[in-house]
C-alpha positions, -999 to +999 in steps of 0.1 A: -193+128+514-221+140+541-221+122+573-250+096+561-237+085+534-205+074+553-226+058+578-240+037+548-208+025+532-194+017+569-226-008+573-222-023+537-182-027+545-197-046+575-220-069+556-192-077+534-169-089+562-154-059+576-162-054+619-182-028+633-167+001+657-177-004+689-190+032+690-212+025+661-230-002+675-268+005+681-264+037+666-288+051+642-295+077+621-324+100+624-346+116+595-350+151+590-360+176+566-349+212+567-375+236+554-376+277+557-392+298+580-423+315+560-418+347+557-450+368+579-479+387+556-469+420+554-431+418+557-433+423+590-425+403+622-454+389+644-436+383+676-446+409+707-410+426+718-433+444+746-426+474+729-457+489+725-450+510+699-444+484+676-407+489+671-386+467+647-362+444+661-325+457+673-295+453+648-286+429+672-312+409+670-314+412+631-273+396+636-287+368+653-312+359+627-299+324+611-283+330+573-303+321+544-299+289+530-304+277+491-340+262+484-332+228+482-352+191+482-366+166+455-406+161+446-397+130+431-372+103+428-372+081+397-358+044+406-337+029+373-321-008+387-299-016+359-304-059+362-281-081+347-297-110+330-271-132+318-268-172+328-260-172+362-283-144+381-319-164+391-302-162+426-294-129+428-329-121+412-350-138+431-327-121+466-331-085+453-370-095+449-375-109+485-355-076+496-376-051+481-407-049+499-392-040+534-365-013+511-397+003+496-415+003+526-385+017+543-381+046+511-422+057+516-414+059+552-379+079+548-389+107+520-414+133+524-450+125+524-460+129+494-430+127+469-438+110+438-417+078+428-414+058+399-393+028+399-379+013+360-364-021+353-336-023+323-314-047+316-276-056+310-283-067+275-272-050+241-277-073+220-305-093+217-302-135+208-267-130+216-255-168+222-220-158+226-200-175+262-183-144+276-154-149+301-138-125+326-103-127+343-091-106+367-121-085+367-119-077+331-133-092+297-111-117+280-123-107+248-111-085+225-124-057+214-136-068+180-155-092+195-175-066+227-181-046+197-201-071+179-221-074+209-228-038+211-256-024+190-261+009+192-299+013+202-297+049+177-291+030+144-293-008+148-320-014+175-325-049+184-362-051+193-352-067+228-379-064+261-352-039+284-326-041+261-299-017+248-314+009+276-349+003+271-372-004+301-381-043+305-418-041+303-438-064+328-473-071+331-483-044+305-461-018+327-427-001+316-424+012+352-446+021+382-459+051+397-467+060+437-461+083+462-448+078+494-476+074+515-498+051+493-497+017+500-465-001+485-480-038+483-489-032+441-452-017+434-436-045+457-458-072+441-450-059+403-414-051+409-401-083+428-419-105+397-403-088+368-369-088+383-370-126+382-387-121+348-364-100+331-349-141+334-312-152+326-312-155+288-292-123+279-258-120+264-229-127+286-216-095+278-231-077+302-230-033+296-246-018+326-232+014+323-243+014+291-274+005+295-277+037+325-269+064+297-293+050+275-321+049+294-321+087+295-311+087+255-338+103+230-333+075+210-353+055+237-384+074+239-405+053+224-401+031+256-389+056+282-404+086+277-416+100+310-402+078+333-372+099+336-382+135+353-363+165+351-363+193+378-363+189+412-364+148+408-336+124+419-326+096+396-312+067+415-294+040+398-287+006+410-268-019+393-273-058+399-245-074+382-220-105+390-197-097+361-177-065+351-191-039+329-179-049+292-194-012+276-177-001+247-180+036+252-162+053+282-185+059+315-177+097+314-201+092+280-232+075+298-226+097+327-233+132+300-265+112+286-281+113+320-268+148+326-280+158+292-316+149+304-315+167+337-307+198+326-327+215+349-325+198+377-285+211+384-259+186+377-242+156+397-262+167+434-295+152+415-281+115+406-275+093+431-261+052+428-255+022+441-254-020+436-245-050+449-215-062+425-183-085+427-159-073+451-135-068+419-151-038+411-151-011+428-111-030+441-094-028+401-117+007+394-131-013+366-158+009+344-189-001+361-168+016+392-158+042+376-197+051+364-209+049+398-180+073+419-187+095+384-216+121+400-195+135+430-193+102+454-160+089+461-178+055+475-213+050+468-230+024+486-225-012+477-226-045+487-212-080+474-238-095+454-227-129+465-233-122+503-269-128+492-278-136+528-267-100+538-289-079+508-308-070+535-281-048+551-272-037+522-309-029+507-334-016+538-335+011+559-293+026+557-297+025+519-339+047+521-319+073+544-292+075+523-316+083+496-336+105+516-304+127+524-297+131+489-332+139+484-329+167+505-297+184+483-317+185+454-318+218+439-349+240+435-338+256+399 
């Protein structure tokens, strides 16, 4: 794990309870992009050795020249927050909404000028109408398996018509997600986004399927819904789960995480998917599923924050969570 993202899980630890290091207080983290020297026209070096014959530089000097690197950085970074909407989460809702301006405003400001973002609401729902009452103990369903699976339709061969359901992007306002570059004024996304997060509402089934709902989103069978939200090469998908329960998913992560990869060919692997959420402190404590999904594309501890600290989303969701995301901008691949 690179440098900033430990910085980032140190300040979530910190909202959650934990006490700063007196060495990291005041501290912060500077932006900054790494780009290649242009090669001259001509192949051939414009600096003046005061030679006047125009002599190529000395072996030593060639030595000193730095190593090439791999090309690397994202041109755009596609947003999926994976929102629970189950009896229980207005509060959370409406917190994540009053948080997003300043996180947006803080992503615009942290990414290259320029990169193209789209940002995508689905929900924790699989089964639309559900009225079951779903309980958990010790972090884990109390159901049995029979009764998960009859609240898990599989969006390929029994879809359930649902608005952001089984994987499908919760439509709001006439918009299944929204478009802008960093650098355009954020006031329309923050305005959209922070009223269909409260919209996508409360009445979903209480067995919630996050990680299920992730691998979908990037499924074929979604496309009628979701087709180009999700981008391929050199874009960043970052998923961010809003949940107060454990993940109840049928299927195993390690199959939502091969959907996503499946629709990133391209793009190269784990360095271009990048997660997060606030969740119960259960979670990531048990390596219960929803855990497991999120350390599944190469980070041992992705950020994260309590979601019942709600007065400390702001720690967790502003400017340590947009550098974050900027850094792993940066590593993304140019195929």
């Amino acid at each position: 794990m690179d440098s900033r993202r430990l910085s980032v899980v140190a300040a979530f630890v910190v909202s959650c309870g934990g006490a700063p290091r007196d060495d990291d207080e005041g501290a912060t983290l500077p932006i900054t992009f790494t780009t290649s020297p242009s090669p001259t026209e001509g192949g051939s070096s414009s600096t003046n050795t005061g030679d006047s014959s125009g002599a190529e530089a000395s072996d030593t000097e060639k030595l000193d020249s730095p190593p090439s690197q791999p090309a690397v950085g994202c041109e755009a970074i596609d947003f999926l927050f994976v929102i629970d909407n189950s009896e229980s989460m207005d509060t959370y809702q409406q917190a994540l909404a009053e948080q997003f301006p300043a996180f947006i405003t803080a992503i615009s400001d942290a990414v290259p000028l320029g990169t193209n973002i789209h940002v995508g609401i689905t929900t924790t729902d699989f089964d639309d109408g559900c009225d079951a009452v779903e309980a958990t103990q010790s972090c884990q369903s109390t159901a049995s398996l029979t009764e998960v699976q009859a609240h898990y339709r599989d969006p390929s061969v029994d879809p359930d018509g649902g608005n952001g359901t089984q994987g499908r992007l919760f439509e709001y306002a006439q918009q299944r997600y929204f478009e802008l570059e960093s650098g355009d004024d954020p006031a329309p996304l923050t305005e959209w986004f922070s009223a269909a997060a409260v919209a996508a509402g409360e009445s979903g089934c209480s067995f919630e399927m996050p990680v299920a709902a992730a691998g979908w989103i990037a499924d074929p069978a979604n496309d009628a819904t979701n087709a180009g939200f999700l981008r391929d090469a050199r874009a960043l998908l970052v998923v961010f789960v809003l949940t107060d329960e454990p993940d109840k998913s049928v299927e195993s992560e390690s199959v939502s995480r091969q959907r996503i990869l499946d629709a990133k060919p391209t793009c190269g692997g784990d360095a271009c998917v990048f997660t997060g959420g606030l969740l119960p402190t259960c979670v990531p404590e048990i390596n219960q599923k929803l855990w497991q999904f999120l350390t599944a594309f190469g980070s041992d501890e992705p950020p994260w924050g309590d979601i019942g600290a709600t007065s400390e989303y702001a720690t967790v969701f502003g400017d340590a969570l947009a550098v974050a995301i900027a850094d792993a901008c940066e590593d993304v691949p140019i195929p």
